[in-house]
C-alpha positions in Angstrom: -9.4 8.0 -25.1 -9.7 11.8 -24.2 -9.9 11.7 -20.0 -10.9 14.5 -17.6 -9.0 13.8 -14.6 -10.5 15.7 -11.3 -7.9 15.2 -8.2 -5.4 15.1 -10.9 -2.4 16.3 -8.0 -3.7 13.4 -5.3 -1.8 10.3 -3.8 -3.8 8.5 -6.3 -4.1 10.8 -9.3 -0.7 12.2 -9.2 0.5 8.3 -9.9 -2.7 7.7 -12.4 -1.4 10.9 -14.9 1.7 9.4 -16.1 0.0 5.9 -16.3 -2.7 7.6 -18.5 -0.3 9.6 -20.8 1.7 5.9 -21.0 -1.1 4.0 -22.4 -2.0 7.2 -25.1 -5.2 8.7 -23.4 -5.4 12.7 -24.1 -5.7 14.1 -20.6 -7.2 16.9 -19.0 -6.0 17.3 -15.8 -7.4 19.2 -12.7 -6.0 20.8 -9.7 -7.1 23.8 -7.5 -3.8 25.7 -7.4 -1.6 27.7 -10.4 1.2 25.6 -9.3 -0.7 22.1 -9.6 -1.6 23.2 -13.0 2.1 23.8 -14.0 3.2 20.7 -12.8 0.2 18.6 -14.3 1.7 20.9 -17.8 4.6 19.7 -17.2 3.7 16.4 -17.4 2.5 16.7 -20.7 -1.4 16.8 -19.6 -3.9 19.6 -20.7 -4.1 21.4 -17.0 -7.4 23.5 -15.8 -7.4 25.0 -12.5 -10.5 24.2 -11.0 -12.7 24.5 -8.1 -15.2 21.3 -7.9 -17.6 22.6 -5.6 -18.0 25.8 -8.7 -20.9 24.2 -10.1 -20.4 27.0 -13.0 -16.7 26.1 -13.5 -17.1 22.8 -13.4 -19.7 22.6 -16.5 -17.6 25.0 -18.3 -14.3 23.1 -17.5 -15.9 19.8 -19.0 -17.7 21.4 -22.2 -14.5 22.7 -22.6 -12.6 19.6 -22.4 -15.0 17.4 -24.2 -14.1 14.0 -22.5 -14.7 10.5 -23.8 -14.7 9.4 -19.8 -14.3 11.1 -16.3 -11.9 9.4 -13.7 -12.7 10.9 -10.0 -10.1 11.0 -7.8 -11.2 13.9 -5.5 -10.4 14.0 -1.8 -9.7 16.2 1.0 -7.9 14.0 3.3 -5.0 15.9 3.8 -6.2 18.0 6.4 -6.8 14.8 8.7 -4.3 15.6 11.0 -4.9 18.9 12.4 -8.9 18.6 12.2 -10.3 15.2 11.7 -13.9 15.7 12.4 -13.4 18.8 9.9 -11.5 17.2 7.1 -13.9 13.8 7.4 -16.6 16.7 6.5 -15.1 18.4 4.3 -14.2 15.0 2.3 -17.8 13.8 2.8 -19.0 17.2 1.2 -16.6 16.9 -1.9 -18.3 13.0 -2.1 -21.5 14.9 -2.5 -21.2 17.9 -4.1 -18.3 17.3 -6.0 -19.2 14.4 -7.3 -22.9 15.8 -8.3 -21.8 18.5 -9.8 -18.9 16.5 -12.2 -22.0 13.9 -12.8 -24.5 17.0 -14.1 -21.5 18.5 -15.8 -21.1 15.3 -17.6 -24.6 14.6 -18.7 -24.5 17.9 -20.1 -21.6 17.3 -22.1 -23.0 14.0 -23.1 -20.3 12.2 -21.6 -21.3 8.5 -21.1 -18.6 6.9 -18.7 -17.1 7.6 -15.1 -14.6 5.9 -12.7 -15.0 7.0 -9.7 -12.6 6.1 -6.1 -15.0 5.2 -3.2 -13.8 3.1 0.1 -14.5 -0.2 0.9 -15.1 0.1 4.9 -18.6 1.8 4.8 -20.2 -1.7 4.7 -22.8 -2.6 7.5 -21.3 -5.4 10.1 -20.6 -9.0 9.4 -17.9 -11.3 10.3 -16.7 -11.8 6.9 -14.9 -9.7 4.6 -17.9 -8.0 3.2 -18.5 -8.4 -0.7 -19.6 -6.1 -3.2 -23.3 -7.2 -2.6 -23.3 -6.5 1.1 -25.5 -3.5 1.7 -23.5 -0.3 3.0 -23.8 0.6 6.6 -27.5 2.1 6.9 -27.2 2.4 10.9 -23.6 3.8 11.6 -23.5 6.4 14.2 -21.5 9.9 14.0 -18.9 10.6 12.7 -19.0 7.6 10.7 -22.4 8.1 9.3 -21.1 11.4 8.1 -18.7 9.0 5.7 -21.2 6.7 4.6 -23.3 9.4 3.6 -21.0 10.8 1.5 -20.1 7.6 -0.1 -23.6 6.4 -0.8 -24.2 10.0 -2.3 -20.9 9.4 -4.8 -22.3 5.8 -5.6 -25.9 7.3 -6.6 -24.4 10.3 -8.9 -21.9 8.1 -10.1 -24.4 5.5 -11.3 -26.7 8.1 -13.0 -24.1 7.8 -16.1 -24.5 5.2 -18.7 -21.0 3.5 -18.0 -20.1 3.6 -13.9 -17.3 1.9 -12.3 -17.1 2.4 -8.8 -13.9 1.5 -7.3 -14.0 0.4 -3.5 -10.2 1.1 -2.8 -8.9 -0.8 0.4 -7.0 1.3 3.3 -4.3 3.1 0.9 -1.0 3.0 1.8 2.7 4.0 0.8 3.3 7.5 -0.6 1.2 10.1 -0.1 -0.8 8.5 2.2 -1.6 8.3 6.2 0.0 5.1 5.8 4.3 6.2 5.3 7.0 7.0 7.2 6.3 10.6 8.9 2.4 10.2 8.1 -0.4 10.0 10.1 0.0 6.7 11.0 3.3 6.6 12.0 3.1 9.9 14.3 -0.4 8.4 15.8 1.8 5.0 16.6 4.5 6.7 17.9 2.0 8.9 20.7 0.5 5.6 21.4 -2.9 6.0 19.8 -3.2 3.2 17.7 -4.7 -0.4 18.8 -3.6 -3.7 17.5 -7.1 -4.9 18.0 -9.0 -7.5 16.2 -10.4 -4.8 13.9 -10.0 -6.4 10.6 -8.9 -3.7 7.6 -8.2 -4.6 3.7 -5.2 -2.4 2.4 -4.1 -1.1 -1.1 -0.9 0.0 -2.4 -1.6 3.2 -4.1 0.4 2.4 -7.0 -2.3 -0.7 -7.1 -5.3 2.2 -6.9 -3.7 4.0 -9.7 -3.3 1.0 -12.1 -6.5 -0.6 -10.5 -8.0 3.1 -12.0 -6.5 2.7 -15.3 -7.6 -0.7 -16.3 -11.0 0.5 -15.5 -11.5 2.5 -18.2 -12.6 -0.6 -20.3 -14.5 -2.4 -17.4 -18.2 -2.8 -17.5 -20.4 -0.8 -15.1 -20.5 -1.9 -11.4 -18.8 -1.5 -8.1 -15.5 -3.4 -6.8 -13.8 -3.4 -4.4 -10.0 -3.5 -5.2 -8.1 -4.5 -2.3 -5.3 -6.7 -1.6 -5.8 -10.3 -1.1 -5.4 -10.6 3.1 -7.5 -9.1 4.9 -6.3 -8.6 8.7 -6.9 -7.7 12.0 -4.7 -4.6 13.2 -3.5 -7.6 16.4 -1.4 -8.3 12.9 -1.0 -5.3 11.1 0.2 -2.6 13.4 2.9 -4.5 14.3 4.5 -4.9 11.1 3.4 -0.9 10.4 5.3 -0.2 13.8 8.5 -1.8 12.9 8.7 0.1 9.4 7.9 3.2 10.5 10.5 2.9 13.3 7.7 3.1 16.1 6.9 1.4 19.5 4.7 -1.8 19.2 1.3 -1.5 21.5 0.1 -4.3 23.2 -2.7 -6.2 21.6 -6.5 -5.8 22.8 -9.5 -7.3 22.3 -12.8 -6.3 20.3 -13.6 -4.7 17.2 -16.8 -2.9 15.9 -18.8 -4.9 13.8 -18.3 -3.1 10.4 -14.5 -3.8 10.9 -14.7 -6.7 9.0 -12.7 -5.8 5.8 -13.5 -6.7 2.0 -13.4 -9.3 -0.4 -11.0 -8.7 -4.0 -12.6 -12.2 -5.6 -14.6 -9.9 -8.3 -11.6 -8.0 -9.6 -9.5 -11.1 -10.0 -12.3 -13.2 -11.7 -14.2 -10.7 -13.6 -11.8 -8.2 -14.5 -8.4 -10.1 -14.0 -6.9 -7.6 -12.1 -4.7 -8.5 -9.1 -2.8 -6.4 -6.9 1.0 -6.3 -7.8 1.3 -6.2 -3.9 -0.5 -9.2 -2.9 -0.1 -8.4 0.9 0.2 -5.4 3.3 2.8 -7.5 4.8 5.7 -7.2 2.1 4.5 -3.4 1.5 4.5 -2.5 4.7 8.4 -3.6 5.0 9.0 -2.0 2.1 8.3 1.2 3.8 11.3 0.8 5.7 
């Protein structure tokens, strides 16, 4: 299959690229800078450099490339740290724009199919890990709503092709992410800022997201969630985070906001046999030691 891989240089697509090459896909890669382009070259991918929110660019870039399928793996979460009301924007934007303008690039290229990454905490409240027919939050307030938005937009585009897998990805972590020694996590534990509450979160490994991205290719249209199989409340987690990242444990607290409930897994392992090759935060997280 010939795939046009947009966040190509990502936590996630960075790990997806050789997975794709592995299994004999044809690849065209994107990033937004000459030197993400070598690299993905290097690699042995077809590389564009490429702004998503160049509408213009973006149809050229995917006439050009004539894909069987797009995988979208876009984000702009990077910047948390410094900016986090910015960057949750700025992700939120690439959500809507970016996502509408691969979708119109891809009609007009008559490309059928599209896997796209979306989150599986925009969910309204419950008390149960919250399943892929659970509505998404229509009622959050700012900044959340902001996110929500965003997703809800990528969902919509995303479904306008003929062949639509949306993956719901759990909290990632390992790598890459906010979730790894020296990341966001770890500095925010070490400054104190993080609660063990009874917020409840479903994590991912991103390797997991990457293969989780790969077997979808041959999936049949819908949205998953693809999570690990314990959901947990952070009275659990953040302790176990805390000791492999080397930081102080807080004390626990009560209370959680009702949309932090985490997600149910049960469709990808009974409809799409896919399981998580890290069943449980818990042995990932020490593995982060």
């Amino acid at each position: 299959m010939r795939v046009f891989l947009a966040g190509a240089t990502g936590a996630i697509g960075r790990l997806l690229l050789p997975l794709l090459l592995t299994a004999g896909h044809q690849v065209v890669a994107c990033s937004r800078s000459e030197e993400g382009t070598r690299a993905l070259r290097e690699q042995g991918a077809e590389a564009v450099r490429l702004d998503v929110f160049d509408r213009t660019a973006v149809e050229r870039a995917m006439a050009a490339a004539a894909p069987d399928a797009v995988i979208h793996q876009l984000t702009a979460l990077s910047g948390f740290a410094p900016g986090p009301v910015q960057a949750l924007a700025e992700n939120a934007r690439i959500r809507r724009e970016g996502t509408r303008n691969l979708v119109d690039a891809a009609h007009q290229a008559k490309v059928r199919r599209i896997v796209a990454q979306s989150i599986s905490w925009a969910y309204q409240g419950g008390d149960t890990p919250a399943t892929e027919t659970t509505p998404l939050d229509p009622g959050t307030e700012q900044p959340r709503a902001t996110t929500v938005g965003g997703v809800r937009a990528l969902e919509e585009a995303a479904a306008e092709l003929p062949e639509h897998v949306v993956l719901r990805y759990g909290t990632l972590y390992g790598p890459g992410t906010w979730f790894a020694k020296g990341a966001l996590m770890a500095e925010r534990l070490h400054r104190g800022e993080l609660a063990a509450s009874e917020a409840v979160s479903s994590f991912l490994h991103v390797e997991d997201a990457a293969r989780a991205a790969l077997a979808a290719l041959d999936w049949p249209s819908g949205t998953v969630n693809v999570v690990d199989d314990e959901p947990a409340p952070a009275r659990l987690w953040v302790p176990a985070l805390a000791a492999a990242v080397g930081a102080p444990t807080p004390p626990a607290v009560a209370g959680r906001a009702a949309w932090e409930r985490g997600a149910d897994g049960a469709l990808a392992r009974t409809a799409h046999g896919w399981r998580p090759t890290r069943a449980s935060w818990r042995q990932g997280f020490a593995a982060l030691a």
